[in-house]
C-alpha positions, 0 to 999 in steps of 0.5 A: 873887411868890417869890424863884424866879418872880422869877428865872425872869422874867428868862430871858424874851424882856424879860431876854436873856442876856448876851454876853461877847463883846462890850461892854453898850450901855446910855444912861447919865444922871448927874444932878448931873453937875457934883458932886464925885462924877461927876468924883472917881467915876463917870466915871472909873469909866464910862471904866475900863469902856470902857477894859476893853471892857465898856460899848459906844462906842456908850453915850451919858452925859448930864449934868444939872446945875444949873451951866450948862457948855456940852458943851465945858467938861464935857468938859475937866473930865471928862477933867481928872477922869479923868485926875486921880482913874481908875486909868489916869493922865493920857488922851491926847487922841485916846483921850478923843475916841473 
């Protein structure tokens, strides 16, 4: 397949257009979600997209890790990450719970 007959599938019925008018929706899976990198990087990243209305509330991220934590305490770490290493500074609670 050329590099054109690559691009002209995407316009089909599989690959529709982008609104920019509202946010993507999308399910997002981190595996290795207790690491260095989901709480220094990814996260914070995913919640500056939120933030700037470019992914969906409706968007659920799923953590696999090895460490067993329960939904709870990933949750505190990830917003302690969050507002520790994203550019926005420390999150109000009420924020993070959206």
């Amino acid at each position: 397949m050329t590099s054109d007959q690559n691009h002209s599938d995407r316009n089909d019925a599989h690959f529709p257009a982008a609104d920019s008018s509202s946010p993507s929706e999308a399910a997002i899976v981190i595996f290795g979600a207790s690491g260095d990198l989901t709480s220094r990087k990814l996260v914070p990243a995913l919640f500056e997209l939120w933030r700037g209305g470019f992914l969906s509330e409706h968007s659920p991220i799923v953590g696999a890790a090895r460490r067993e934590k329960t939904d709870d305490e990933f949750r505190r770490e990830m917003h302690a990450a969050v507002s520790q290493h994203g550019r926005s500074g420390v999150i109000a609670d009420d924020v993070w719970r959206r």
